[in-house]
N, C-alpha and C positions, 0 to 999 in steps of 0.2 A: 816466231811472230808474237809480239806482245798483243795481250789481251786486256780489255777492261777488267776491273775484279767483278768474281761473278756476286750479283747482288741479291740472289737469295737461294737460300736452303734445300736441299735435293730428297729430305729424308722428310715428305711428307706422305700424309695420309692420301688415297685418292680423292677424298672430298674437299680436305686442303689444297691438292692439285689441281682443282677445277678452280677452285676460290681464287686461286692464285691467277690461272690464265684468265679468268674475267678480268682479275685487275691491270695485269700487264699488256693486256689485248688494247687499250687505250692507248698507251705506250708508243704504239709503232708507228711509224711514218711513210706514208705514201708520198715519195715526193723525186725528181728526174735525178739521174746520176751527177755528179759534180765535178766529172771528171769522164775522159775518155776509158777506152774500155778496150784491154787486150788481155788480163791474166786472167782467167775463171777456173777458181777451185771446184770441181765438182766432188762432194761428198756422198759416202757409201757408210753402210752400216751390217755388218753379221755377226750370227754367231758361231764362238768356239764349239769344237764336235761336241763336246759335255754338256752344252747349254749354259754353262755355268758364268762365262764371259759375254762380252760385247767387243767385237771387233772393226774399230773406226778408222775409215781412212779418208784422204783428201787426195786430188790429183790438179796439181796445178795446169792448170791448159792456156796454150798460148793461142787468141784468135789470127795474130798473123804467122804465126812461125806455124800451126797447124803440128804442134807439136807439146809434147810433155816436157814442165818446165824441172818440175819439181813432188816428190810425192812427200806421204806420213802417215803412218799408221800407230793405233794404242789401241791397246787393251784394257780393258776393266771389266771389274765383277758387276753381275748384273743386281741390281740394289733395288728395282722399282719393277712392281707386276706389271704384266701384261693388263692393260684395259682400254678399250677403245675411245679414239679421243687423247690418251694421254701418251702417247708414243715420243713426246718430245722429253720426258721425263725419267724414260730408261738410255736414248741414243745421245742426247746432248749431251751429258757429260765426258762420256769418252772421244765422243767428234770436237768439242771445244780444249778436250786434251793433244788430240792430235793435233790442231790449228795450231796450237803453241809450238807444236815442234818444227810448224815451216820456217824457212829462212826467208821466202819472199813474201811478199805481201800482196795477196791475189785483189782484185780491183773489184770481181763480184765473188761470190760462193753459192753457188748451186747444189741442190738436196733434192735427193729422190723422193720427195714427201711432199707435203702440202706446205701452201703459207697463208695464205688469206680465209682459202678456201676451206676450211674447217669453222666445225658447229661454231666454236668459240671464239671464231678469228681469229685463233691464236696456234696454228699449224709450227711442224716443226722447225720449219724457215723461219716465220715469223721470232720463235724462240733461242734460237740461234742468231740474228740477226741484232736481236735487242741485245742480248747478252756479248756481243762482239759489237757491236756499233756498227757493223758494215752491210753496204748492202748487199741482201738473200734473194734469191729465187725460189719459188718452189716450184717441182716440177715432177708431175707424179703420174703413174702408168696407171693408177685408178682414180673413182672418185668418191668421196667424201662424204661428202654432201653436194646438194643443188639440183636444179635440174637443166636440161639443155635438149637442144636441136640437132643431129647428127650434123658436121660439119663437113663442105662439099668434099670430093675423091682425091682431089689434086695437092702436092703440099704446099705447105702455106694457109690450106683452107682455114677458116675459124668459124667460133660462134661464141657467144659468152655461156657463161655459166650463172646462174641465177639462185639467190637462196632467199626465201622472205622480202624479193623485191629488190633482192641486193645484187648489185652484180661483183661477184666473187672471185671470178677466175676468167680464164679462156679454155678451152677447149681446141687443140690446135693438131692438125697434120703435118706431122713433120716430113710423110713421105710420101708417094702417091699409092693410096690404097691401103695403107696400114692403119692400126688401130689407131686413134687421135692419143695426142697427154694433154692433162690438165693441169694448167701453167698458171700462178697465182701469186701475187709478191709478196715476200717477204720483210722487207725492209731496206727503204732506202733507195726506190726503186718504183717505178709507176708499171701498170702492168703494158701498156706496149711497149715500152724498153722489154722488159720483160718476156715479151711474145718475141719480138723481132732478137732479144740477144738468142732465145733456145733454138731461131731460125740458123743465126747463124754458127750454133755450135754444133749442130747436124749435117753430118759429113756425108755418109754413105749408108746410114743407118736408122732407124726410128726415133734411138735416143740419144740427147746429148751428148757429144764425146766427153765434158768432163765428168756427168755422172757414168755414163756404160765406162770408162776407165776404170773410178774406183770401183764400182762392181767388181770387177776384175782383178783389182789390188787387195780387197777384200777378201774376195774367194782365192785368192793364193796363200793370202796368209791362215784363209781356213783349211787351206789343203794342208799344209806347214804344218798346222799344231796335231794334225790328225798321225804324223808320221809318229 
């Protein structure tokens, strides 16, 4: 899959990486898909046994075919500390290396992370998302930021998420009785597209088959490096 060139620098300082998501946080676009919707990459992110790598993958998923179209995994060295808030600064580069390796061209891209829903509006979907042009989800098993209302038992239930007045995200059941995710856009994408796409990429599980796949494609390739 061709990519945009990426248009800035990975080898900053953390205060430059804040500096930076301020300015590219404007950047993003809330706005309805352009196009119908059946390929969803969902993306994953681990690490190598050593610590020393990052290991990124994508799982192409089909909404009709209810099937995997296509995968891709890469490795890279890990270049960027650990700091809260800046998690799009150590994963994006080896997930936007993997992207280059698919042959199809997924319709949305799904991340086990935040997209809206972060201090700086600028989650790792959001980052991904600008950096690729296409439209992100975020879609993450914790939260962030904001605050909210526990949302009803049943799935489907919702409620928003709320940060300085802002509504951020949703807050959604994907199952009945399970812990809710907090779903938030990325790019290119309004957040009830958004809500209704991770409804229907929830098959028999809590979380989206394209992100719980690459999880899965992830941790095999960590099992792999460990032999």
């Amino acid at each position: 899959m061709k990519l945009p060139r990426i248009r800035h620098r990975w080898d900053l300082s953390p205060t430059a990486a804040i500096r930076l998501q301020k300015q590219l946080a404007g950047r993003v676009r809330h706005e309805p898909l352009c196009c119908a919707t059946d390929l969803v990459a969902g993306g994953d992110v681990s690490f190598t046994p050593d610590g020393r790598c990052l290991i990124a993958g994508w799982v192409v998923w089909s909404l009709k075919l209810k099937d995997v179209i296509e995968t891709a995994v890469d490795l890279r060295e890990v270049t960027f500390p650990y700091v809260p808030g800046l998690l799009s600064f150590r994963e994006a580069p080896p997930l936007l290396a993997a992207a280059k390796k698919l042959k199809t061209k997924p319709d949305v891209f799904m991340l086990d992370g935040q997209g809206l829903a972060h201090p700086r509006r600028f989650g790792l979907a959001c980052h991904i998302g600008l950096l690729m042009d296409r439209p992100t989800v975020g879609c993450a098993k914790s939260r962030l930021c904001g605050r909210y209302k526990e949302p009803g038992p049943r799935a489907g239930s919702s409620c928003q998420l709320i940060d300085a007045g802002e509504v951020i995200g949703r807050v959604l059941r994907t199952r009945d009785g399970v812990k809710p995710l907090f779903i938030s856009v990325g790019h290119l994408i309004t957040l009830d597209q958004a809500v209704k796409l991770t409804l229907r990429c929830c098959t028999k599980y809590r979380l989206p088959e394209p992100t719980r796949l690459a999880h899965q494609l992830v941790t095999r390739r960590r099992e792999a490096e460990a032999r």
